[in-house]
C-alpha positions as CSV (number, residue, x, y, z in Angstrom):
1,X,-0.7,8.5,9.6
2,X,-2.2,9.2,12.8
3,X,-4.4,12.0,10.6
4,X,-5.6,9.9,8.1
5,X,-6.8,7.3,10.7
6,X,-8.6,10.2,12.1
7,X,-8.0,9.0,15.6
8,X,-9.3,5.2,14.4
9,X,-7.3,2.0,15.7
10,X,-4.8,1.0,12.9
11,X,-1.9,-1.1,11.8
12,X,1.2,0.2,9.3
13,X,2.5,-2.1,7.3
14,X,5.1,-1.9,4.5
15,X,5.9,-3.8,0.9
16,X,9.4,-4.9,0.9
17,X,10.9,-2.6,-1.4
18,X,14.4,-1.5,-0.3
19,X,13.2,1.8,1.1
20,X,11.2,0.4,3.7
21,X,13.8,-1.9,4.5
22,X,16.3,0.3,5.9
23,X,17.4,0.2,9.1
24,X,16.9,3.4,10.4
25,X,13.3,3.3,8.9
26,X,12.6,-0.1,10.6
27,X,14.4,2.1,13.8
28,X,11.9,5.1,13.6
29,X,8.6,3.0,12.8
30,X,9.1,0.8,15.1
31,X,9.6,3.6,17.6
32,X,7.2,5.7,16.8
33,X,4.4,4.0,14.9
34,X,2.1,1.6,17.1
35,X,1.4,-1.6,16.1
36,X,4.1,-1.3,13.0
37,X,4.6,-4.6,11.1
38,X,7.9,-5.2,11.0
39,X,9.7,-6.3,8.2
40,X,10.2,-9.8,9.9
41,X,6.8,-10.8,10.4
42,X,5.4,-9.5,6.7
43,X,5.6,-12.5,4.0
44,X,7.8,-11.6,1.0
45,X,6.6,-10.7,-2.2
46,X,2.7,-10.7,-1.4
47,X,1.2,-8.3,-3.3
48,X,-2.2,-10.4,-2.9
49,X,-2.0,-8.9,0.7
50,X,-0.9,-5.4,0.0
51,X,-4.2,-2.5,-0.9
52,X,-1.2,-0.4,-2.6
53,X,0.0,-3.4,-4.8
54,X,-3.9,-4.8,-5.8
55,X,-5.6,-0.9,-5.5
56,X,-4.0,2.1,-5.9
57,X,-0.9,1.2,-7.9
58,X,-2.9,-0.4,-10.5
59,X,-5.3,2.9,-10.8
60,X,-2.2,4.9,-11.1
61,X,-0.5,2.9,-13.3
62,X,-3.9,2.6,-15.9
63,X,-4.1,6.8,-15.4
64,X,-0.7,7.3,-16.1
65,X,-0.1,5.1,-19.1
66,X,-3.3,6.7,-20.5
67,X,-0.9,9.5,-22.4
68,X,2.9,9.9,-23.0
69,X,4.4,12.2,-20.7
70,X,7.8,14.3,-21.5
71,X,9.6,13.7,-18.1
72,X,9.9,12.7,-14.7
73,X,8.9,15.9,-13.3
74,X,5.0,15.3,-15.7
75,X,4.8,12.2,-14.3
76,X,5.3,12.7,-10.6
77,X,3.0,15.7,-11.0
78,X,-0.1,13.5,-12.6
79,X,0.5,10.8,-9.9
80,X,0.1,13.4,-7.5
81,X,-2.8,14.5,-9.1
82,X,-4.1,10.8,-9.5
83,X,-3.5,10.2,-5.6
84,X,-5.0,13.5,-4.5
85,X,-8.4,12.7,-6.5
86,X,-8.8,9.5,-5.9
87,X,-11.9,8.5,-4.2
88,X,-11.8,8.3,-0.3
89,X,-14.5,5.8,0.6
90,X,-13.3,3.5,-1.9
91,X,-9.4,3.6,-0.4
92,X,-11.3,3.0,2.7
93,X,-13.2,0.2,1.3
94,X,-10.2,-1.4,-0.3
95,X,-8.0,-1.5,3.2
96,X,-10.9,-2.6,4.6
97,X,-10.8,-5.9,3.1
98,X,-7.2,-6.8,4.0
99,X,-8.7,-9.7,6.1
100,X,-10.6,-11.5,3.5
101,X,-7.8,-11.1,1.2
102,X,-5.3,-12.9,3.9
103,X,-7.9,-15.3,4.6
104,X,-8.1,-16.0,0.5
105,X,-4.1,-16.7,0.4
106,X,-4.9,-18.7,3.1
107,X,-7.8,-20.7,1.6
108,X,-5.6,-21.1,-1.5
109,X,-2.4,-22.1,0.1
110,X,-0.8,-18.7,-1.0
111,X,-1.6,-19.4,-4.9
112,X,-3.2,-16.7,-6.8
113,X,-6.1,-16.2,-6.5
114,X,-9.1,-13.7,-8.0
């Protein structure tokens, strides 16, 4: 983490999926990440919120779907691929905008919104 923030002030934050839940995760980040959004101060299910749920999932799971694959092993291989191409500024420019999304579920009362 510290290398892709390139020595940049940032924040690590987490979806809720079971995973990140763990104890001993919640243990290390908070140990050893700073400024690590904890688990308990995250709102649930907010994908609205998340630049991996509204971003990069949804360009994965568009490439993906675009042909059948034959097993697990092809499909972790062209995610890989799909994560290692995609474009940098644009990741960039998507996290970037993680306070105008919060202030949008804020504006609509934590409805959907586009």
């Amino acid at each position: 983490m510290k290398q892709v923030a390139n020595g940049r002030h940032f924040i690590f934050q987490q979806d809720g999926a079971p995973a990140h839940n763990a104890k001993k995760v919640q243990e290390f980040l908070s140990v050893n990440v700073p400024e690590f959004w904890s688990k308990k101060i995250w709102p649930p299910s907010s994908p609205d919120a998340n630049s991996l749920d509204y971003y990069v999932w949804s360009i994965c799971e568009r490439e993906v779907n675009k042909q059948p694959h034959s097993n697990k092993e092809a499909v972790k291989a062209k995610i890989e691929n799909i994560m290692m191409s995609m474009d940098k500024e644009k990741l960039i420019k998507a996290c970037s905008r993680f306070r105008s999304r919060i202030e949008s579920i804020i504006a609509a009362n934590g409805d959907f919104f586009e």
